[in-house]
N, C-alpha and C positions, 0 to 999 in steps of 0.2 A: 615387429615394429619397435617394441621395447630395446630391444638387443643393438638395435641400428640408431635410435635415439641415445642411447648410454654413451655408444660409438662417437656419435659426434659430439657429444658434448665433453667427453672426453679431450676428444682434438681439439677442443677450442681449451680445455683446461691445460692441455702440455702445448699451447700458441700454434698449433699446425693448421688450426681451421679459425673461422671471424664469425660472428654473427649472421653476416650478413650471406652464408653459404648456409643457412638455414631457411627451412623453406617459409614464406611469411603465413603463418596459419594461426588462425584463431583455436581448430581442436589440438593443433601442438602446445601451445601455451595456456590453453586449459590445461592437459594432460601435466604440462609442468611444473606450472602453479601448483595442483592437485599433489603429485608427488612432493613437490618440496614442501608444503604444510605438512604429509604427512614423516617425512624424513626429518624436520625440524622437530614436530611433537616430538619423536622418538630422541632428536639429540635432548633435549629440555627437559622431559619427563623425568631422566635419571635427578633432577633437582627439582622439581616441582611436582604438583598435582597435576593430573593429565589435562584439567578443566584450563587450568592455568597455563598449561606447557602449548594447550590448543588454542586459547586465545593469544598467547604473545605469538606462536606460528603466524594465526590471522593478519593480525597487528603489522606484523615485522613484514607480511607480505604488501600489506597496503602501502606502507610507509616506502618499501622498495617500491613500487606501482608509482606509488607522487614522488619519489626525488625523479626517478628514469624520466620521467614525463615533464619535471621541470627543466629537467636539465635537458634534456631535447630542441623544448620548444624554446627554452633561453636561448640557446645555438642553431634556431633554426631549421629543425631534423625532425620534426614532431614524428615526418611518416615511416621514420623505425623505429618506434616505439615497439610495437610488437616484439618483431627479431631481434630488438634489444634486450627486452624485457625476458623473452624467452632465452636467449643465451644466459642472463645474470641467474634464472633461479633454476637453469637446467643444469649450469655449472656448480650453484650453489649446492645442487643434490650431489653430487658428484664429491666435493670437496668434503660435507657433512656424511658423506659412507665409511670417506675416512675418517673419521673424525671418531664417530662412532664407537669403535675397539678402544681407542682412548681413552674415554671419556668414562664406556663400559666398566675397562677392567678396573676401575679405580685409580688408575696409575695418576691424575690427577689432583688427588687430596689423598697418595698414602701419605704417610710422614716420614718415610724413609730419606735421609738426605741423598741419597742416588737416584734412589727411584723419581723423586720429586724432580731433578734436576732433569734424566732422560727425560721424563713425561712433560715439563714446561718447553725443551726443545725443542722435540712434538710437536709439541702446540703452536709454537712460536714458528715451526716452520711452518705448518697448514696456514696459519694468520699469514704470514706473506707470502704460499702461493697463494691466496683468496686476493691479496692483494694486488698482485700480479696480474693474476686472472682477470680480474674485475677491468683492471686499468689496460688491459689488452682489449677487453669489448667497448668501453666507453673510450679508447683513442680510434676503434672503426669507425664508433655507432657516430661520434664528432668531429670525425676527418682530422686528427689532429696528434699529437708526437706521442709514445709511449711515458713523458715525461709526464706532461699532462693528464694523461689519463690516468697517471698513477695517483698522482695528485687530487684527481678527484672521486676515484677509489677509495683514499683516505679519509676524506671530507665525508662521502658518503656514509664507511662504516663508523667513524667515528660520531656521524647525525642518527643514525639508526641503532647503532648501540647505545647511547646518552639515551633516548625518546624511548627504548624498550625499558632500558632500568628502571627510568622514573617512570612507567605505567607500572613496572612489575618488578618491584625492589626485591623481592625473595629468590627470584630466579639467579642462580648462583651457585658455588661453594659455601657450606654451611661453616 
């Protein structure tokens, strides 16, 4: 089941699959949810205490939980909210695996001018396929253009990352 859930979340992170070819299930987005807290802890930890790394995971999941559900119901769509909500943080595990190695080896706060430069590229490519990705299920879950949904992709990380800082300003490079 595992191996077939990675599968598709996969294809909806390289645009082959939508949300909405996800089956609508309450124990898939449990299972979801559950992994992306604990894939999150593990990205955050390497900057925080684990107590800390565990409640922004919570946080960052609830805060995703209310924008998907305002923005839904603003446009009308309340009734996929699930298959929405489940593709945004199935993909998000997905994206954070890679992430991970990154993050791990240090490569983003050596101080080498190379290494700093590959390891921000890195990063800055994951940030826009996260951005891609995201703006690919929210133009399904909305009926509406890749343009948009990138757009509100943006808005989204950019409301969820501000709201995580300011509950947990230390979570970061030191």
């Amino acid at each position: 089941m595992l191996v077939t859930l990675f599968k598709n979340y996969f294809e909806i992170c390289l645009l082959r699959k939508n949300p909405q070819d996800l089956p609508r299930s309450t124990e898939l987005l449990a299972v979801s949810l559950a992994l992306y807290i604990a894939i999150s802890t593990l990205v955050i930890v390497y900057t925080a205490p684990l107590a800390t790394a565990m409640a922004s995971s919570v946080i960052e999941i609830l805060l995703v939980s209310l924008i998907t559900w305002v923005i839904l119901r603003l446009h009308k769509k309340p009734e996929r909210l699930m298959q929405t909500l489940t593709a945004i943080v199935g993909t998000g595990c997905i994206i954070s695996l890679f992430a991970i190695p990154l993050i791990y080896s240090g490569m983003l706060w050596q101080t080498g001018e190379v290494l700093q430069s590959v390891a921000a590229l890195l990063y800055l490519a994951l940030v826009i396929w996260n951005i891609m990705v995201l703006g690919h299920i929210l133009r399904h879950a909305l009926a509406t253009t890749l343009g948009f949904g990138i757009v509100f992709a943006i808005i989204y990380i950019v409301i969820t990352t501000y709201l995580i800082s300011l509950a947990f300003p230390a979570i970061g490079p030191q």
